[in-house]
N, C-alpha and C positions, 0 to 999 in steps of 0.2 A: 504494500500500500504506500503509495506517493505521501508526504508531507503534508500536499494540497489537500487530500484525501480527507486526510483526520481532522483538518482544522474546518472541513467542509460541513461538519457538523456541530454546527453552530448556529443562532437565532438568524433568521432570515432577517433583513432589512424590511423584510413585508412586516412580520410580526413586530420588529420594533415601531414604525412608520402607525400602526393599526391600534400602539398601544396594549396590546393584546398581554405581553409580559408585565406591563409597568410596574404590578401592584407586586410582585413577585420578585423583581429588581429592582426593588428603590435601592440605593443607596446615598444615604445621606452626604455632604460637603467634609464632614468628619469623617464617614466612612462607618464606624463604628458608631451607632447611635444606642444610645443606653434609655433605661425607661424614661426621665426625661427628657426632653430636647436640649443640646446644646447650644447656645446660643454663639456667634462669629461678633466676636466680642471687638475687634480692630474697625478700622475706618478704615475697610481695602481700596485700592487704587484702582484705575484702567490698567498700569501694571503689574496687579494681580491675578489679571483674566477675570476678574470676576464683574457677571452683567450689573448687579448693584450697584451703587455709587455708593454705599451705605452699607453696613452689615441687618440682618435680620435674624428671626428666627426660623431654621429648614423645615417644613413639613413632610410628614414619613406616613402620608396617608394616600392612597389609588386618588384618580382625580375628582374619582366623584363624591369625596367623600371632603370635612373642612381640615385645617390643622388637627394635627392630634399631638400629643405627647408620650403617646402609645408608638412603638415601631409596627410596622404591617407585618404579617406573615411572609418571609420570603424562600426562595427557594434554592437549595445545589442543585447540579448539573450533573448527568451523568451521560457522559458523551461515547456512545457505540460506535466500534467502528464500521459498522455499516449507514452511518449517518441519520441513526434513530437518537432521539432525545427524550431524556425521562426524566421527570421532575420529582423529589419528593418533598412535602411541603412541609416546610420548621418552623420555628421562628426562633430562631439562635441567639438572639438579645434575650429574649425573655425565660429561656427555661435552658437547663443542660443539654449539650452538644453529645448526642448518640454517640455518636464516631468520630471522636475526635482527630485531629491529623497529626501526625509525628512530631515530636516538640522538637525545636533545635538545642541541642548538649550544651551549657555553657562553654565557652572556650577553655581550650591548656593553655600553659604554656608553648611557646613555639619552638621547635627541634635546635639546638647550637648546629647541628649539619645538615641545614637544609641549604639545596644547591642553591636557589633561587633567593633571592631577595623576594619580599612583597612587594617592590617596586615595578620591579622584573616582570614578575609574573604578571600584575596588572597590563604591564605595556605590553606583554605579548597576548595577552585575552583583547584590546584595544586593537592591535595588528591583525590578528586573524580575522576579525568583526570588519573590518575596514576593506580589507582585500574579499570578503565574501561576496558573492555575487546573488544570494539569496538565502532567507533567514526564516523559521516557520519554528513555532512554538505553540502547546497548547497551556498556556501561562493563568493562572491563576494567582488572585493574593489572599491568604489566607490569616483571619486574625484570630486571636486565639485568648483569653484570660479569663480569670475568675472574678467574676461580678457578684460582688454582696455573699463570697459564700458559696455561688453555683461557677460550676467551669459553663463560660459557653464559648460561640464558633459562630463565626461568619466567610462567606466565601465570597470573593468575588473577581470580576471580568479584568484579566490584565495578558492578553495575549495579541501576539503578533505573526504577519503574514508580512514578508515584503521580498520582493523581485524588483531587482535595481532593471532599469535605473527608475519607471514613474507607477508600480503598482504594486498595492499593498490593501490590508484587509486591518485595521486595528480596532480591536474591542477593548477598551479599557476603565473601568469604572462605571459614569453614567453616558459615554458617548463612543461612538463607531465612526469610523471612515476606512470608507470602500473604495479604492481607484480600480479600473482594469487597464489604464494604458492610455484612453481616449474619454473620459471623465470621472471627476471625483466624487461622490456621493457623501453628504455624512448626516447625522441623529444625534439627539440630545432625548435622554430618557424622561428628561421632565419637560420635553415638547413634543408629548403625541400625536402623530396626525399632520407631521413638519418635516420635510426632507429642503437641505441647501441642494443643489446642483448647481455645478461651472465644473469648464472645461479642467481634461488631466495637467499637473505643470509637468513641465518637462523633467524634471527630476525630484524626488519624493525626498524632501529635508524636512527640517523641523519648521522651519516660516511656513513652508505649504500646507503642515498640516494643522498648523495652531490658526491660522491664516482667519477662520471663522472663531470669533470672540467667544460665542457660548459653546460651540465645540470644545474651545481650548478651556475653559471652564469645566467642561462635563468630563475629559480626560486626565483632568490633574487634580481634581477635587475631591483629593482621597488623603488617605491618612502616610501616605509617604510624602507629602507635599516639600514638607521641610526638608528634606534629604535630596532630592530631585522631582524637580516639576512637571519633569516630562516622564512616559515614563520608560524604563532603564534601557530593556531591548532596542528602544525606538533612539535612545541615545546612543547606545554602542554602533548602531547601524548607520547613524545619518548625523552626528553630530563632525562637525572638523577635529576638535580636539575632547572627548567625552572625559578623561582625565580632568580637566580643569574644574567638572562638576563633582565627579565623584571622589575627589583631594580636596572640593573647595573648603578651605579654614579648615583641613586635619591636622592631626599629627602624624610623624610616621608612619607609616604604612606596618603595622606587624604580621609576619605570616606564622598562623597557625598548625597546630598538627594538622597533619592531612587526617580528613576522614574519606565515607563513602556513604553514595547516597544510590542504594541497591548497589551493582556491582561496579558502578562506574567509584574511583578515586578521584577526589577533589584536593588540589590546595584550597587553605583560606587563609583568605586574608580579613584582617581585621583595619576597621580607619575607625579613629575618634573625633569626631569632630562637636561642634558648640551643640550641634544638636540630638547629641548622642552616639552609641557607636552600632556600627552595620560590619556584619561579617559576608564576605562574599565569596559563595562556591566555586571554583573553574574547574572544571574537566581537565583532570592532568593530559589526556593524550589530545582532546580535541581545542583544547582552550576555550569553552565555551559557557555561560554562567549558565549554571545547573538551579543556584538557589541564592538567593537573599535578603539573609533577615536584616532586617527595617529598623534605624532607633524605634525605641518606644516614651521617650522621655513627654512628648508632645501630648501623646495620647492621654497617656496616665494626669497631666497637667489636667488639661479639657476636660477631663470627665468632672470637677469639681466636686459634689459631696457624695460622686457614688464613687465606692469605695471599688478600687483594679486591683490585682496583685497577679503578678505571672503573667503579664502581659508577653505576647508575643506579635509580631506583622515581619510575615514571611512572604515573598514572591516564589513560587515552585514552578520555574520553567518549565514544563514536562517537555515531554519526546520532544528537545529544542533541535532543532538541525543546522546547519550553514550548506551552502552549496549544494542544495539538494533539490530535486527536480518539482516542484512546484506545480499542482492541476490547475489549468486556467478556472477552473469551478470556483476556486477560492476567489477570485475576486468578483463574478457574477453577482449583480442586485438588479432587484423590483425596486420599482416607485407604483405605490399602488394609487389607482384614479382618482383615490380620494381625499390624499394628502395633498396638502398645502406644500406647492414646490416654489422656491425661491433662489437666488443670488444666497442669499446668508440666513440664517438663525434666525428669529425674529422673537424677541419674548411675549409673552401671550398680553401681557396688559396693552402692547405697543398695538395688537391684533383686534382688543376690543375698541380702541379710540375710533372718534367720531362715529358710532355704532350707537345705536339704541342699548339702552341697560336691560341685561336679563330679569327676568320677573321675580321679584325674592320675598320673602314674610318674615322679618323679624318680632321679639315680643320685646315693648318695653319695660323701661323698670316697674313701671304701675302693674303690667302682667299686660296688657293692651295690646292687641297686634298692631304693627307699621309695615307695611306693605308697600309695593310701589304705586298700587293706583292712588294709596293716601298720602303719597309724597309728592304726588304732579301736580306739574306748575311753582315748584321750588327748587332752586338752588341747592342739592343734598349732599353733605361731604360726610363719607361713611370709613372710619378708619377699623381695618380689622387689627382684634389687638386677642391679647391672652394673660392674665397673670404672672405666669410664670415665665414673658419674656420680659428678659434684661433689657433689649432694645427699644419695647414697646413702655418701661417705665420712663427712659430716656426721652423718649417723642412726644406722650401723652401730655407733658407740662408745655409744650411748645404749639402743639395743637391747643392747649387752652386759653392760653393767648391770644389766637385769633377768634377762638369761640369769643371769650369776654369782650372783644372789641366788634363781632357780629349778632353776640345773641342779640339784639333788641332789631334786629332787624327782618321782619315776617319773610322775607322772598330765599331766605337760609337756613336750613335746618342741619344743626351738627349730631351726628351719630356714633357713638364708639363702642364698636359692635363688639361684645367677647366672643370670643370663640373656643373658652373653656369647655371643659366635659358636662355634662349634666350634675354631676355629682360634686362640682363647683359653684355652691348657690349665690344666689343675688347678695347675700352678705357679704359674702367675700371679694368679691366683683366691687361693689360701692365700698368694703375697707380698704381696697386696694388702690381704687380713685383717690378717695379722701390722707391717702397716707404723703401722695403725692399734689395734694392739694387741685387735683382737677377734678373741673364743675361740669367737663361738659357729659351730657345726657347722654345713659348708658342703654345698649339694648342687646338681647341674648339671639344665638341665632343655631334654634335648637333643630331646625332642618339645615343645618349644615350648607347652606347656600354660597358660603364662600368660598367652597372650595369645588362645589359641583357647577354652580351657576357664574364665576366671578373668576372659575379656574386660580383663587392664590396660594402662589408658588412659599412662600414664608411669610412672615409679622416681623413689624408693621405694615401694613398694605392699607394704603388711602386710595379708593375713586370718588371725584366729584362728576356729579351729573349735574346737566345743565337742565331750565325748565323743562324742555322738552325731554327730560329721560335721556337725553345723549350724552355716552362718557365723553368726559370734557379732558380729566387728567384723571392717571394710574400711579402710583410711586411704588416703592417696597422696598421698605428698608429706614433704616433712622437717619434724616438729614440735617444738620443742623443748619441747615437756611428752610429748613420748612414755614418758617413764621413768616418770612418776608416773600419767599415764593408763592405760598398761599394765598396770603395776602394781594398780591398784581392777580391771581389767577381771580379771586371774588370780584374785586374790583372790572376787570373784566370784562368779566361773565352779567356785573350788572349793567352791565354800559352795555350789555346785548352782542358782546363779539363772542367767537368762537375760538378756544385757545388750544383745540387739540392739537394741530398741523402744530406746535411749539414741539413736541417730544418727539414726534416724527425726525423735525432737524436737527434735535439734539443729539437720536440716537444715530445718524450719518455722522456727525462730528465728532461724537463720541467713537464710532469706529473706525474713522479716520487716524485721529487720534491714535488708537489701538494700533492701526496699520503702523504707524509713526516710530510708537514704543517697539510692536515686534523686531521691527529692522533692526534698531536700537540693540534691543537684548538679544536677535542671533549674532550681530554682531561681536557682541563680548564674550555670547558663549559660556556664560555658568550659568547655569539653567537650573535653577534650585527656588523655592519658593519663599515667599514672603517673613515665614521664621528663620531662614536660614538668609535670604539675600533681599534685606530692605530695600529702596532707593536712596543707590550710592549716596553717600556724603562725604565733602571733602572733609581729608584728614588739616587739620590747620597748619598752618607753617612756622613756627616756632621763630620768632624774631631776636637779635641780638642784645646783649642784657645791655640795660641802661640806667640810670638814677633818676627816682623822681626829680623833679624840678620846684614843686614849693615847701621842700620840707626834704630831711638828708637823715638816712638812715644809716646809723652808726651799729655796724655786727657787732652781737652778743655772742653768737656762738653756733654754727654748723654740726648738725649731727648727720654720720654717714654709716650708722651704723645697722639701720633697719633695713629688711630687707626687698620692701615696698609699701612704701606709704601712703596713705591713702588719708581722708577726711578727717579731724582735727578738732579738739576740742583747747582755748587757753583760758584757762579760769584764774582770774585775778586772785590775790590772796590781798587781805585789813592790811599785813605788813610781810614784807618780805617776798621770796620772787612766785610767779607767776607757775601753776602746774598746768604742764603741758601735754597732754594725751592724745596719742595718735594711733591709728589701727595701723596694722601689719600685715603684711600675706595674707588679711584677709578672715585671719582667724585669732589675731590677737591683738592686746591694746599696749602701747611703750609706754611708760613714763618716762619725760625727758626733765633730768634735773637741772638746775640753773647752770651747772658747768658743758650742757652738751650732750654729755651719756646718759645713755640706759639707766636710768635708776633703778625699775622694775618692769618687769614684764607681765600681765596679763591674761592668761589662755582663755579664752572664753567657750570653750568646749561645747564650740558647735556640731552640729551631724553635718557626715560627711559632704552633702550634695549644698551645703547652707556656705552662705559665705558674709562679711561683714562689712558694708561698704558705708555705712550714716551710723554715726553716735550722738546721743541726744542726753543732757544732762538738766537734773532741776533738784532743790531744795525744797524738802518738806518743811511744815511746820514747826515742829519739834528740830529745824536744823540739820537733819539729817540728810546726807546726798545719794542719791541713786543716779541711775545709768543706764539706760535700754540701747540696745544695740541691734539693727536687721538691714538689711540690704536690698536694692530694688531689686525687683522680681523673687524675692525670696518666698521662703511660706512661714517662718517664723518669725517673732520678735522677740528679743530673751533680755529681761530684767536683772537688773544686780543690787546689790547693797553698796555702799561706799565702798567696803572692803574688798569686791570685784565677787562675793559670792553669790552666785545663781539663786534667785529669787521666783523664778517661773519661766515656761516659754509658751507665747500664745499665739494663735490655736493649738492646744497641747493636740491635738490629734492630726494637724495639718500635715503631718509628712506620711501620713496613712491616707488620707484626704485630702490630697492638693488642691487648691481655688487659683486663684486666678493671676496671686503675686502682691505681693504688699510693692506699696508705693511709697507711702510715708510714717513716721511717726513723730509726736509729741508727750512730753511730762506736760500734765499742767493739773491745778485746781477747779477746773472749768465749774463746778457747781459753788466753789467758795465754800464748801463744808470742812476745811482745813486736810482734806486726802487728797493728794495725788493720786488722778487717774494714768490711765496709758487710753494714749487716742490712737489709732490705727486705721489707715486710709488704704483701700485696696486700687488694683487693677480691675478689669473687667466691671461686674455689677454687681459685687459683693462690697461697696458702698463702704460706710466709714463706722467705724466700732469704737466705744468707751468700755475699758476694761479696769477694772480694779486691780489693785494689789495683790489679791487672790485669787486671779486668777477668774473670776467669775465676770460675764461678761452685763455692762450692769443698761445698756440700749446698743441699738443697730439702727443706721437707720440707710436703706439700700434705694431709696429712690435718687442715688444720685451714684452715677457710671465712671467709671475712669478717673479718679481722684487722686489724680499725680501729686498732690501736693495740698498739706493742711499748713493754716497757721491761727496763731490764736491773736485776737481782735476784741477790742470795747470800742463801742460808736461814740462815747461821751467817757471821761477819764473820768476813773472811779465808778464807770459802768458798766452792767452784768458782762459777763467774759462770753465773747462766744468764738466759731470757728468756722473760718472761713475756707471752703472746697473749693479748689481747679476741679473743673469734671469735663466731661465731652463736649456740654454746648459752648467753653470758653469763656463764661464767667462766672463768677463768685459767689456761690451758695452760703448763704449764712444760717449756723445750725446752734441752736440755744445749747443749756449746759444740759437738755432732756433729750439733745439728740432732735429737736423738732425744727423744723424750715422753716427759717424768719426771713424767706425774699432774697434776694439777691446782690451781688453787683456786677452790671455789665457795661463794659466800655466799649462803644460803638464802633464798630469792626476790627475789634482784637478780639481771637481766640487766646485767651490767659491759660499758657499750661502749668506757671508757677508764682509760687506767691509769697514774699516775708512781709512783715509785721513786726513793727520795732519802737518803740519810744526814743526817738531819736534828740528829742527837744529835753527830754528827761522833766517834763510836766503831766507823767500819765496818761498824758494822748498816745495814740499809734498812729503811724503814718505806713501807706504800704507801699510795694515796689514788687512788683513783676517781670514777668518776660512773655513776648509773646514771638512768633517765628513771621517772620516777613516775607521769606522763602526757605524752601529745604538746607538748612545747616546752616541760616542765618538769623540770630535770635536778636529783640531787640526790647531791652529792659526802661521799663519806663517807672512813672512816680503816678500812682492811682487815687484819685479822688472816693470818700464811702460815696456819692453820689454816682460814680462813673464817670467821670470825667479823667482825659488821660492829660496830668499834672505837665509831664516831660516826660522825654526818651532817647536814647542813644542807641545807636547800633552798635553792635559789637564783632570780631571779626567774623569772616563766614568758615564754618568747619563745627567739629566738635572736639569736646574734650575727650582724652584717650582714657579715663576711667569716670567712675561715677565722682562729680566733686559738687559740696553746697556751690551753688549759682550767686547768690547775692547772699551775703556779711553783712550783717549790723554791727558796726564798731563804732571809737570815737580813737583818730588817731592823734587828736589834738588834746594839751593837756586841760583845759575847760572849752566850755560851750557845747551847743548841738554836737551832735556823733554824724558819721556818713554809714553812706552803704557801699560797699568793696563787694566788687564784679571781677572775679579773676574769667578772663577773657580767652577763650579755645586757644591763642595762638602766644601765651606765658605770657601777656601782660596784667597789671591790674590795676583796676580803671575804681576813681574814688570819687562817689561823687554825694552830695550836700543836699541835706533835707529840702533845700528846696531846688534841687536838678541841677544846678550848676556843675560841673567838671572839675574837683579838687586838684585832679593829678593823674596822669598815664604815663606809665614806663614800666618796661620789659624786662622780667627776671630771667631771660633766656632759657627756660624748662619749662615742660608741662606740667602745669597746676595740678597736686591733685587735694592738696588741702589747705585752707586758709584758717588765720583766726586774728584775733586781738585782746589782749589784757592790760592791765595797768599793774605795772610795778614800782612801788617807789612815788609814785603818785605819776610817771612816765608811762607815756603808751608804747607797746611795744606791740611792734607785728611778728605773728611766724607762720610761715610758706612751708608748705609741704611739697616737694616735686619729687620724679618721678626715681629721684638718686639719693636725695637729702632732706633733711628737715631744717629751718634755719630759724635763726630769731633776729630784730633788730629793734633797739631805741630809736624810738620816733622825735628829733631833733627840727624843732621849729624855728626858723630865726626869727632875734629878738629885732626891737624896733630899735627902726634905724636912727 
């Protein structure tokens, strides 16, 4: 039996095109979807392939049915070699996996006499891939781990067909492309009923085949994303240099003991890279990738409070061939009469515009049906939402916004439709509204109409219809200009125009665009996703050291003794010199005594995977000092006494339970009851936490996403404390000492991703100071009014800093009056500037910043710089009048 043969038994293009599998192949953008939904917690680009502009919540339900939180029943494959298929139906999320598939052995060590390097070897599996002249696999990816307790198993589409130089057959995840030579066909699983057709390119690479936007979407939107975007086979076949992906950011290469996978002998190699490590089978006689497993770091992250252990994500090439003779059968497709045939992809909301709206019956909150004949002749914006999405808590206050500034207006009517389970009652629905302070008018929609009649694809999902019932606009997904785009779109819609043909040209420019980027990224050729390869940012250029200019710093003392320094703490002492505490490699704290040296060292005996990048210090009542220490993206926060002994680590269960990554932390008294809390700001939309002493956590309050950064704040000096959140929409959430949303601050087109608060006048006021990004790797710190007004601002160089370092310093380097704020600047300068914005002083300590601070010694101010080799201290020397 030919190659072509075996792979010939596989879903027809009719049956995908027909819809006919879908409910049976969903797979989720995760891949792995667990009994709740995961929400895509970032703000993906056009250079992420992904059609959103915005993240959402995926739905894992057939189309005729709404979002669910439930996964669907899907199915393995059992492929005959006489090109019979036979389904047996599971649901592998939900219950234990029958037949589990082979676990991969953890690694040995590697032989001292092995012939080959793992460099070796890789480049010669890259060689023979290159010179093959046709490649055929019946590939699958198989995931593998214990959920809550139960082992389960998922299977899914990761194989390839290709015959150089322009046809190939690839099934991969939730999307297929078919060439035979003389056109290219391809399917997205979550666009039934949609085939692209255009001509074959003349040669089959990676531009041709990502070439359609939601294609290249439905192929990479799997749980190997991080590791390689494309996926692997398709790399080693068509990439110029496939090494530069599968090295990108590793270490060495290790080669493991050979094993065997049936009778064949494999080398492995092993890479470690930022996003975990992958071992990779080759066929010792044919060089060919027989098997490879997947980090799993990503995964285990994602899943948030359901508990993974044993995580595995394998790709099992089976019978892979090179040079082998190929049936033209494998590339043969239908386009059946009754799909929608097109140039490209189209997403379904772009399908319903300017179209009459399907017939739907919702119930409202009174229990009342709303219907579409009792909506005609209004204006109706119906946003589908769900409790349990992160994205849709984000949105809902931003939609209310424009409710409050429409409700009193009869020709509008606002909808925010749940699409909870039945067994989710109107209580929870209206505490959910009210937790997040929205008013607008809630409705159930317990025939499932959004998802049978409205086709949506994930939450948030908004259509406005116009009087006449005509979709006007479709969105999906959290935007943070939804207030103001909404807003022209009512306006409008009342002035009697038609604004659909707007999304129409957006999505052309948008794939333009797209076009723009792919060029772009085959260009460079690492081809790894979004956890693994942001958009590049320049590294900064480190400028030559220089002296400030109004004020002459006289060295105290150079310490070269740690062995990477990082963020900083200088705490003044009543008399005598200044203690100065600096983290280490990451996992320890130095004390630096007044002569220079090590006084004492630290350990703060982290778990292994934890590391220490912010130290946060404050005085209790009673005098007493404590010391929290965590790092972005971490899952802990660990407590100390003065004496450096472990006091707690919270979430004590988070490293069994990973969320979404802390962002920030605070000491502080926020309720004035004389106890230091611990305030804890996450990633994702696991929102901002006040923890006690004990560990017991004492409010949460999660209507607010992506909280890069807390600081504490009084609007009137001597008044109640509150805290102020960065979150997603880019301004300033103010949360009382109960954890409750007291409004906001926002400055009129700055997203604020950071934020200090300081008493710089030293009158008990606070004055604040931020930063917001002007472009990618250019950040620009300005002086914030509590009203919103942006006070001043200064650019700073363009690049980043090469570890994590506090952003803006509240010091006084001068021996009375107001204090500044110190901006240690990506490119080792540091920039001082004056409560009220003026520019103190710029000059160049020729190293990268990775910690600042300031204390008073002696009644003298004194700076100390932490870079990427030293720590240093200097007397701040003012000159006297002339």
């Amino acid at each position: 039996m030919t190659m072509g043969s075996r792979v010939l038994a596989t879903r027809t293009l009719r049956q995908f095109a027909l819809g006919k599998d879908w409910a049976m192949n969903r797979i989720a953008s995760c891949a792995m979807r667990l009994p709740r939904l995961l929400c895509l917690a970032g703000a993906l680009t056009v250079g992420a392939l992904v059609f959103s502009a915005m993240p959402g919540c995926k739905r894992t339900e057939e189309p005729s049915g709404a979002p669910s939180a439930v996964r669907p029943t899907t199915a393995r494959e059992d492929v005959s070699a006489g090109g019979g298929r036979q389904t047996e139906p599971t649901s592998p999320m939900a219950k234990p996996a029958e037949k589990p598939s082979e676990v991969v052995p953890p690694p040995e060590p590697a032989a001292a006499s092995a012939k080959m390097t793992a460099k070796e070897v890789l480049e010669a599996m890259v060689a023979a891939y290159k010179k093959a002249s046709s490649y055929a696999d019946r590939g699958k990816l198989r995931i593998q781990a214990v959920q809550d307790g139960q082992k389960v198993e998922q299977t899914l589409d990761y194989s390839l067909v290709l015959v150089r130089p322009n046809k190939i057959r690839l099934q991969a995840f939730e999307g297929v492309a078919v060439c035979d030579g003389r056109e290219m066909v391809v399917f997205a699983n979550d666009l039934p009923g949609q085939v692209a057709r255009r001509p074959a390119p003349a040669t089959i690479d990676i531009p041709s085949v990502f070439a359609d936007r939601i294609l290249g979407s439905a192929i990479s939107q799997g749980p190997t994303q991080g590791f390689c975007w494309v996926p692997v086979s398709l790399l080693l076949m068509t990439a110029p240099d496939p090494l530069k992906t599968l090295l990108h950011r590793a270490a060495t290469p290790v080669l493991l003991e050979p094993a065997k996978i049936g009778d064949r002998a494999c080398h492995r190699v092993q890479l470690t890279r930022p996003d975990g490590v992958a071992v990779l089978w080759i066929d010792q006689q044919s060089l060919i990738l027989r098997r490879l497993a997947f980090p799993v770091e990503e995964l285990v992250r994602s899943a948030g409070p359901t508990k993974l252990e044993d995580v595995s994500i394998v790709a099992e090439f089976e019978e892979p061939g090179l040079n082998e003779q190929v049936d033209e059968a494998a590339f043969r497709h239908e386009v059946p009469s009754n799909a929608r045939v097109g140039e490209w992809l189209l997403p379904p909301p772009l399908l319903m515009l300017g179209k009459s709206a399907p017939e739907f019956a919702f119930v409202g909150a009174d229990g009342k049906p709303i219907d579409s004949k009792a909506v005609s002749g209004k204006i109706v914006v119906m946003d589908f939402w769900a409790t349990w999405c992160g994205p849709c808590r984000v949105s809902l206050p931003l939609l209310d916004r424009v409710y409050k500034k429409y409700k009193d207006n009869p020709k509008i009517l606002f909808l925010a439709v749940s699409v909870d389970a039945p067994q989710v009652d109107d209580k929870e629905v209206k505490a959910t509204l009210d937790e997040l302070n929205v008013t607008v008018p809630f409705a159930r929609d317990p025939e499932k109409h959004a998802g049978k009649r409205f086709n949506v694809q994930g939450i948030p999902a908004m259509f406005v219809l116009g009087p006449d019932q005509v979709v006007q606009s479709s969105e999906t997904g959290y935007r943070p200009t939804l207030e103001a785009e909404l807003s022209r779109t009512l306006d409008r819609l009342l002035a009697g125009e038609n604004v659909y043909r707007d999304q129409y040209n957006q999505f052309e420019a948008q794939r333009k665009e797209y076009a723009a980027w792919l060029e772009k990224w085959a260009e460079k050729g690492v081809f790894v996703g979004p956890t693994g390869e942001e958009q590049e940012v320049p590294e900064a250029r480190i400028g030559s050291r220089t002296d400030p200019k109004a004020f002459a710093l006289e060295p105290l003392w150079k310490c070269s003794e740690l062995k990477s320094p990082g963020n900083l703490l200088a705490l003044s002492a009543a008399k005598g010199p200044a203690k100065v505490l600096v983290l280490d490699s990451w996992k320890s704290v130095a004390e630096i005594g007044p002569d220079g040296k090590v006084a004492a060292t630290h350990s703060l005996d982290l778990p292994d995977r934890e590391a220490a990048t912010m130290i946060r210090t404050e005085v209790a009542a009673d005098g007493k000092r404590f010391f929290a220490v965590s790092g972005v993206m971490q899952q802990q926060v660990h407590l100390f006494d003065e004496n450096w002994k472990k006091i707690l680590a919270f979430p004590e269960d988070a490293l069994k339970n990973p969320h979404a990554g802390i962002a920030d932390v605070q000491l502080a008294d926020l309720d004035g009851d004389g106890k230091l809390e611990l305030l804890v700001s996450y990633f994702g939309d696991v929102g901002v936490h006040c923890v006690s002493f004990e560990g017991k956590r004492i409010w949460a309050n999660r209507s607010v996403a992506m909280v890069s950064r807390i600081a504490l704040w009084s609007p009137e000096p001597k008044g109640p404390r509150m805290l102020l959140c960065t979150n997603s929409l880019g301004n300033l959430v103010k949360l009382d000492a109960q954890g409750k949303s007291q409004g906001d601050i926002s400055v009129p087109k700055r997203l604020i991703h950071w934020v200090v608060s300081a008493d710089l006048a030293g009158d008990q006021g606070r004055q604040l100071s931020g930063l917001y990004l002007e472009e990618l790797g250019l950040s620009v710190v300005i002086g914030i009014d509590p009203r919103g007004a942006e006070l001043w601002s200064h650019k700073l160089s363009k690049g980043v800093h090469r570890r994590p370092v506090e952003q803006i310093i509240a010091g006084n380097l001068s021996p009375s009056g107001p204090g500044q704020w110190l901006v240690p600047d990506p490119d080792g300068s540091i920039v001082v500037i004056a409560a009220d914005g003026k520019v103190v002083d710029r000059w160049q300590t020729g190293a990268p910043i990775t910690g600042l601070g300031v204390a008073t010694v002696d009644g003298h101010p004194v700076l100390v710089v932490a870079s990427t080799d030293a720590v240093e201290a200097w007397r701040v020397k003012w000159p006297g009048p002339k």
